[in-house]
C-alpha positions in Angstrom: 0.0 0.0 0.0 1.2 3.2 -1.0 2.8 5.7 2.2 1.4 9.4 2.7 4.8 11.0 1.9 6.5 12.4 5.4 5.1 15.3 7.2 2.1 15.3 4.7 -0.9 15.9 6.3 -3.6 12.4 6.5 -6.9 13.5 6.5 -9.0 10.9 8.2 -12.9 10.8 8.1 -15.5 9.1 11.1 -18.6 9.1 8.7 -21.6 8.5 11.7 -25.3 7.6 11.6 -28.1 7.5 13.2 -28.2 4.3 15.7 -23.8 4.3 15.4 -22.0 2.5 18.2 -20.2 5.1 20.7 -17.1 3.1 21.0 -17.0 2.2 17.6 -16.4 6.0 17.0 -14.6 7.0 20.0 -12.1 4.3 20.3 -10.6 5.6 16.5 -11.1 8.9 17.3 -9.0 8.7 20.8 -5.9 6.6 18.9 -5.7 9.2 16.6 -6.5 12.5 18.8 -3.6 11.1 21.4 -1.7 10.0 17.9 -1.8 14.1 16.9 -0.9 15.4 20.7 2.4 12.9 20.1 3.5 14.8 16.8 1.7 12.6 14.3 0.1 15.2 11.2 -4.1 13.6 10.9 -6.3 15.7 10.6 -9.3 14.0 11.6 -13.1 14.6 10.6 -16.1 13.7 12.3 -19.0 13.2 9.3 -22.7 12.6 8.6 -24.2 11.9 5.3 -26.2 15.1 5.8 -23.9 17.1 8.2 -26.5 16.7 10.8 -25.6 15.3 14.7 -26.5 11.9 15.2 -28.1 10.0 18.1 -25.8 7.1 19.4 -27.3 3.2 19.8 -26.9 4.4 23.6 -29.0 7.5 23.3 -25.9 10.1 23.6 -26.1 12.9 20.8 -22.9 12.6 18.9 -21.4 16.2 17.5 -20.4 16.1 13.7 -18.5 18.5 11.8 -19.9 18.6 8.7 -21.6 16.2 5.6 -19.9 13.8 3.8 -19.8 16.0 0.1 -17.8 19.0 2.2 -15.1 16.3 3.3 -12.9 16.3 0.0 -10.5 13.5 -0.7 -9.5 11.7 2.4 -6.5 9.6 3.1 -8.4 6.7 5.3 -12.0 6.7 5.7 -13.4 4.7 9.1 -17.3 3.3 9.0 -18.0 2.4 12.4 -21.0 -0.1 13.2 -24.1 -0.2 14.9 -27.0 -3.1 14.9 -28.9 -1.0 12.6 -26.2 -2.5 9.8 -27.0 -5.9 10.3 -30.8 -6.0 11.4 -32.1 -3.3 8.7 -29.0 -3.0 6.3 -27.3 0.1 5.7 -29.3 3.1 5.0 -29.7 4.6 1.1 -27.9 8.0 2.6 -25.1 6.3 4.3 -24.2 4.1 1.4 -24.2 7.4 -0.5 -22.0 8.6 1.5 -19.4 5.8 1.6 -19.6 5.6 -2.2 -18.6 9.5 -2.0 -15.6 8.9 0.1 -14.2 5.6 -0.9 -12.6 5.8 -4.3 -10.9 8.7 -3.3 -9.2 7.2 -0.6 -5.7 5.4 0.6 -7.2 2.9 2.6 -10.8 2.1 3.6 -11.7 0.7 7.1 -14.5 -0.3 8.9 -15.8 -1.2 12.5 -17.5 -4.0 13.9 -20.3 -4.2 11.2 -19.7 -0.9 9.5 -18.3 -4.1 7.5 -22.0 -4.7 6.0 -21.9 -0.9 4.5 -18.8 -2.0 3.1 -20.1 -5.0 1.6 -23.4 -3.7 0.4 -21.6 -1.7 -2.0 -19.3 -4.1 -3.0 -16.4 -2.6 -1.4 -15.8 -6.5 0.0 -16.2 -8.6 -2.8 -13.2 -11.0 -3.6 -11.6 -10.1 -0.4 -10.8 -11.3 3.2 -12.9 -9.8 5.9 -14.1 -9.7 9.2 -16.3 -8.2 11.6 -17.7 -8.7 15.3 -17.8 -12.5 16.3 -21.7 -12.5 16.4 -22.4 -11.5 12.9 -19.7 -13.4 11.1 -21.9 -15.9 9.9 -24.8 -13.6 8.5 -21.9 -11.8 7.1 -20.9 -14.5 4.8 -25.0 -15.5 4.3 -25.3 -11.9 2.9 -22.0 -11.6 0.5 -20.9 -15.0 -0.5 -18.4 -13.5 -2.1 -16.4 -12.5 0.7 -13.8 -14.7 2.6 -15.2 -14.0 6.1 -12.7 -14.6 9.1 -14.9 -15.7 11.8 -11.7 -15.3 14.4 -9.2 -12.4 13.7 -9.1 -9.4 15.7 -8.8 -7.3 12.2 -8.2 -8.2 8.4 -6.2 -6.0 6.0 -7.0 -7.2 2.4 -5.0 -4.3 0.0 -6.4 -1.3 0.7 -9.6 -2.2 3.0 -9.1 -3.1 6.5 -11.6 -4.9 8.6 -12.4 -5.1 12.4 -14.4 -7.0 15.5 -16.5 -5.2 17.7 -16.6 -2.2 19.6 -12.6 -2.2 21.3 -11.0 -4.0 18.5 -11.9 -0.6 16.5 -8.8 0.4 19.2 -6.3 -1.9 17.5 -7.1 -1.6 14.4 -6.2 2.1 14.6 -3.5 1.4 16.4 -2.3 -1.0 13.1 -3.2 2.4 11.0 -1.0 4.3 13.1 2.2 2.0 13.1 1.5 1.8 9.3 1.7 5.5 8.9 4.4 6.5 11.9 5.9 3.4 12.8 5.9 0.8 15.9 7.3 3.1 18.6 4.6 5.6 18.1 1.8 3.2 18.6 3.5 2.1 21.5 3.6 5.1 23.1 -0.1 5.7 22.5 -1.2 2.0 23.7 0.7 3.0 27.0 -1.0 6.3 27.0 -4.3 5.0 26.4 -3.6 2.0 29.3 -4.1 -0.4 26.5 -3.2 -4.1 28.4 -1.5 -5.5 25.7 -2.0 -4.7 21.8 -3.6 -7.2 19.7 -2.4 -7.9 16.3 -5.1 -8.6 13.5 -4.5 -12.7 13.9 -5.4 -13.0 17.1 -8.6 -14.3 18.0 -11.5 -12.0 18.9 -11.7 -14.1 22.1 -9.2 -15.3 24.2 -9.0 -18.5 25.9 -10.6 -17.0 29.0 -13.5 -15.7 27.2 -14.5 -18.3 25.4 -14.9 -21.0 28.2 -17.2 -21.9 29.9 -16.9 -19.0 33.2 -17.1 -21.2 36.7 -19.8 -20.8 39.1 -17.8 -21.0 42.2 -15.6 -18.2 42.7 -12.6 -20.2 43.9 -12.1 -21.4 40.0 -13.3 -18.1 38.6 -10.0 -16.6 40.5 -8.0 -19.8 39.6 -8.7 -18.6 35.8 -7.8 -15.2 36.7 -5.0 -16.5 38.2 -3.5 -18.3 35.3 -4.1 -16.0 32.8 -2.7 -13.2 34.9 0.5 -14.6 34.4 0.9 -17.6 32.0 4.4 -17.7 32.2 4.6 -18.5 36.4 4.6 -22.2 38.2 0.9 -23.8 37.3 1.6 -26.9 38.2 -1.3 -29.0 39.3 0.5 -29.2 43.2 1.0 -25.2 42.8 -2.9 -24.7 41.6 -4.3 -26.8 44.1 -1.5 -24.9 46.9 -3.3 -21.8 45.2 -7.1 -22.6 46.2 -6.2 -24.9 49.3 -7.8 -27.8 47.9 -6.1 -31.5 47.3 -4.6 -31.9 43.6 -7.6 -34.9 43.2 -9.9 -32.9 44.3 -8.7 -29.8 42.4 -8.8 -32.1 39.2 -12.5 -33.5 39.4 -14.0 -30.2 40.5 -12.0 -28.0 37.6 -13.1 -30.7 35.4 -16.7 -30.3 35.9 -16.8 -26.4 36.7 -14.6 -25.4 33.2 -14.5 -28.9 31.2 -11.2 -29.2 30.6 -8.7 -30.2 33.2 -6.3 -28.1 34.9 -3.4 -28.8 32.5 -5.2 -28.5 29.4 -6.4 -24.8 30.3 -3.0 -24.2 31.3 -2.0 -25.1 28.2 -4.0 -23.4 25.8 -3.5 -19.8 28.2 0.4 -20.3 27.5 -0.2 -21.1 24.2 -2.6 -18.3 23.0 -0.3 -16.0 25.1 2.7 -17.4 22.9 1.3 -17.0 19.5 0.5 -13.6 20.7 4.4 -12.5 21.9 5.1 -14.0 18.1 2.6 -12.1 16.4 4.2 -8.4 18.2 7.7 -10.0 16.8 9.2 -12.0 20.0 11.4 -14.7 18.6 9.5 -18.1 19.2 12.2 -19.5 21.6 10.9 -16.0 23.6 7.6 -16.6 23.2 8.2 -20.1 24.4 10.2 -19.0 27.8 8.3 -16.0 28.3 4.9 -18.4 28.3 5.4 -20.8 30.2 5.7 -23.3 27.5 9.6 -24.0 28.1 11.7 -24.6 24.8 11.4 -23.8 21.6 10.2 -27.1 20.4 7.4 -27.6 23.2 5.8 -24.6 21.7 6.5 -26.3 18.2 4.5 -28.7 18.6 1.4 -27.4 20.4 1.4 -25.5 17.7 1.2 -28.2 15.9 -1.4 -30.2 17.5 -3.4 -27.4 17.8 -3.6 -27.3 13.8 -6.8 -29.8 13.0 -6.1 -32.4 10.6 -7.1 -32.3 7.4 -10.8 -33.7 6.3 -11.0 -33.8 10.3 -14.2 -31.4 12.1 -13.3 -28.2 12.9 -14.5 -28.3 16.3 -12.1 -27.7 19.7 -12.2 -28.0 23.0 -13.9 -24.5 24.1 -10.4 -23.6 26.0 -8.6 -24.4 22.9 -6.9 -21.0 21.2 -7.6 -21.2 17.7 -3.9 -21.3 15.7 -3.6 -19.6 12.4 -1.6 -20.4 9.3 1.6 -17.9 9.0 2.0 -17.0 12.6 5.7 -17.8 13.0 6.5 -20.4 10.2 6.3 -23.4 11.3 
């Protein structure tokens, strides 16, 4: 993709609607505002296909600058999301104004499903996309055309980038940010903003934690905690069961049945998900694998490989099971 020559100013437009997402907007807009305090030249434009303010999916009035036609030529153009997307489709004005804005610009991104603006014009056909976890599927009922990534945090396919819901919008202008003024920048910003740990696009829209089945007693809710606190420290079955003062057979039955795996196996998949994501921010895999918890180099080898399902096998996984993607380190 083409780079906005140094010190050239990047004008960005927000185009909102009626029934938008807050977060979808605001996460962008605070990556880029704290992105512009830091020395970084956007200019950034809040719009509405008719210049008018918009009211929020949560009620709140949202300020806009001015309409779509009295942007001009933008170098990145964000579409945010908002249920209305998915449950009525896009609206006839704000596909106008998309179709205004895109062809103009460097690179076209959307939010959550601002995706289904995108694809109702087209704008997704033939390419890779994503958007939030619930919608995936009726994304790819609606354009079969589109390879939709039901996992990934954000997809870049040439010029159009795609995103999950609501705080992955954060990361993905993060990704726009590093593109334009490098890694160090969007460091700097993530640490500003408190960001825990930023995500890169191939990294599942739910981690391991999320995506299993949450205890009812609070003693293993905090032993999940625990663990994925800090992957990398002793979880051996005698230190877990030390941790909740329960015996290791007792610890073992009772995880079992409150989480469905067994202590071990969520271990493993926390230290592995937190591995492929030290990889994925450039950590050498015998880093990843030491910094994890997973040991050496080839332990982390071949989990990766076992976690890889076998060809003309079912898709399915054990719910703790991180999801591992083709291209993440190389092996």
């Amino acid at each position: 993709m083409p780079r906005t020559p140094p010190g050239q100013r990047r004008a960005i437009a927000v185009l909102v609607f009626d029934g938008v997402r807050l977060l979808d907007v605001t996460g962008p807009l605070e990556v880029f505002d704290v992105a512009r305090s830091m020395g970084a030249p956007y200019d950034v434009v809040v719009c509405s296909p008719d210049g008018a303010d918009v009211t929020t999916s949560s009620g709140l009035r949202l300020g806009v600058t001015r309409p779509a036609g009295a942007v001009g030529v933008v170098d990145t153009l964000v579409v945010p999301g908002g249920e209305v997307l998915v449950e009525s489709g896009a609206p006839p004005e704000l596909l106008d104004a998309v179709r205004l804005l895109a062809p103009g610009a460097r690179r076209v991104t959307s939010v959550c499903a601002g995706s289904f603006a995108l694809g109702s014009l087209g704008l997704l056909d033939g390419l890779r996309a994503t958007t939030h976890w619930r919608h995936t599927a009726e994304l790819a009922r609606r354009f079969p055309t589109v390879a939709v990534d039901h996992e990934a945090i954000y997809v870049r396919d040439g010029r159009v980038l795609t995103s999950a819901g609501v705080i992955a919008g954060i990361d993905l202008a993060l990704a726009l940010v590093e593109e334009d003024e490098g890694d160090e920048l969007a460091h700097r910003i993530g640490q500003d903003m408190v960001v825990f740990m930023r995500r890169r696009g191939a990294q599942p829209q739910l981690s391991v934690p999320a995506r299993t089945a949450r205890p009812r007693r609070g003693l293993f809710r905090d032993l999940c905690d625990h663990v994925a606190a800090d992957p990398g420290a002793d979880h051996s079955l005698p230190a877990l069961a030390r941790h909740v003062g329960l015996s290791v057979r007792h610890l073992s039955r009772l995880f079992k049945e409150e989480v469905g795996a067994t202590p071990a196996e969520y271990v493993s998949s926390v230290r592995l998900e937190a591995a492929t994501a030290l990889i994925l921010a450039g950590e050498s895999i015998a880093a990843a694998a030491r910094r994890s918890g997973l040991g050496s180099e080839e332990t982390l080898r071949r989990a990766l490989r076992r976690s890889q399902p076998r060809p003309g096998s079912a898709a399915g996984r054990h719910p703790a099971a991180p999801v591992r993607r083709a291209g993440c380190c190389g092996c």
